[in-house]
C-alpha positions as CSV (number, residue, x, y, z in Angstrom):
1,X,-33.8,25.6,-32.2
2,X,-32.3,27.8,-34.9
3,X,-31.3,31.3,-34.5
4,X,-32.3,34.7,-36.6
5,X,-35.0,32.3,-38.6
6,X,-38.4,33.6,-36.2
7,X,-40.3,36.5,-36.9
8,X,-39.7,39.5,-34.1
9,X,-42.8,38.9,-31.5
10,X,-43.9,41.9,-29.7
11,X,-46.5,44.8,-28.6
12,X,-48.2,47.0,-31.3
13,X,-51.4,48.4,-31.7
14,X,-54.3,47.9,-34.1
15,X,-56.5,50.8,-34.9
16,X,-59.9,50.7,-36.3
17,X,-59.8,53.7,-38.7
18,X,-63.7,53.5,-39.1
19,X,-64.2,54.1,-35.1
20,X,-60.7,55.3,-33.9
21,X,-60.7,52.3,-31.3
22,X,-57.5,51.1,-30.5
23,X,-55.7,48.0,-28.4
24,X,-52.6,47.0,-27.4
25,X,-51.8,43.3,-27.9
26,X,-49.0,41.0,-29.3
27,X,-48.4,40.4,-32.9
28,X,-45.3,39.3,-35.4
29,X,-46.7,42.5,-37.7
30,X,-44.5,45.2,-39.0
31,X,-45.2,48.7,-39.5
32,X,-43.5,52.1,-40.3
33,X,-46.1,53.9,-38.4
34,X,-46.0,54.3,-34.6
35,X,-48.3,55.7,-32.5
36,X,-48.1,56.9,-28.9
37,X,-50.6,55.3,-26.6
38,X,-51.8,57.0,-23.4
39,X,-49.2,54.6,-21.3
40,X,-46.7,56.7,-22.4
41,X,-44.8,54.4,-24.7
42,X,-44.4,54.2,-28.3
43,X,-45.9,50.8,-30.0
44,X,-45.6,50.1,-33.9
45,X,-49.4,50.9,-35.3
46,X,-51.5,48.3,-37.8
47,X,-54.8,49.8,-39.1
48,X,-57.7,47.9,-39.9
49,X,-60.9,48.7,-41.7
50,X,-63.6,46.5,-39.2
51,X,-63.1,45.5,-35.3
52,X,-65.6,44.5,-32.9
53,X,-66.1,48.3,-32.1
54,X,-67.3,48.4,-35.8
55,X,-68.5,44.9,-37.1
56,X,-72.4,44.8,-37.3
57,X,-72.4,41.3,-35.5
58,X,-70.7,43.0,-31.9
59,X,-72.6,46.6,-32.3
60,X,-75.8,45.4,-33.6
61,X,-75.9,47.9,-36.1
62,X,-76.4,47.7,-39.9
63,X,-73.4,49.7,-41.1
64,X,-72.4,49.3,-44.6
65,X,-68.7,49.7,-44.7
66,X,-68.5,50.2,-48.2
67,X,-65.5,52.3,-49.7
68,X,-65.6,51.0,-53.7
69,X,-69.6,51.6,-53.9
70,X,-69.5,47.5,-54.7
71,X,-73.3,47.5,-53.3
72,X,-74.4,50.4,-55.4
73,X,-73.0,48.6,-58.5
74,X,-74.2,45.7,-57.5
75,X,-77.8,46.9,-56.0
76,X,-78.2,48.9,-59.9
77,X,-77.2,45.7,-62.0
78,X,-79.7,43.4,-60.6
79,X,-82.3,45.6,-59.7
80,X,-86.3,45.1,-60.7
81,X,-87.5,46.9,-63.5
């Protein structure tokens, strides 16, 4: 196997920014954030927009995670007149 050619494989955090849920698992992603979790240690942080704490299909919610207003624009182009 060749040396230096694999991306660094180790423990960092994803963060739901829409429900502030957070987990600790292992990824090959890179950030410049970090973020002290409640074991004490300090884990690189990746934030992501939808999780299961926030996806409709897991909370059985209808939550519209919209941040461009793409429905709006969409909803008054095609509506009935």
């Amino acid at each position: 196997m060749k040396k230096d050619i694999h991306p660094q494989y180790r423990e960092v955090v994803f963060q739901d920014t829409s429900s502030d849920f957070k987990f600790i698992t292992r990824s090959t992603m890179t950030s410049g954030e970090t973020i002290t979790m409640e074991d004490g240690k300090t884990y690189p942080v990746i934030k992501v927009e939808v999780s299961s704490a926030s996806h409709p299909f897991y909370t059985g919610k209808n939550i519209f995670v919209d941040t461009a207003g793409r429905v709006e624009k969409f909803q008054k182009r095609y509506a009935k007149k």
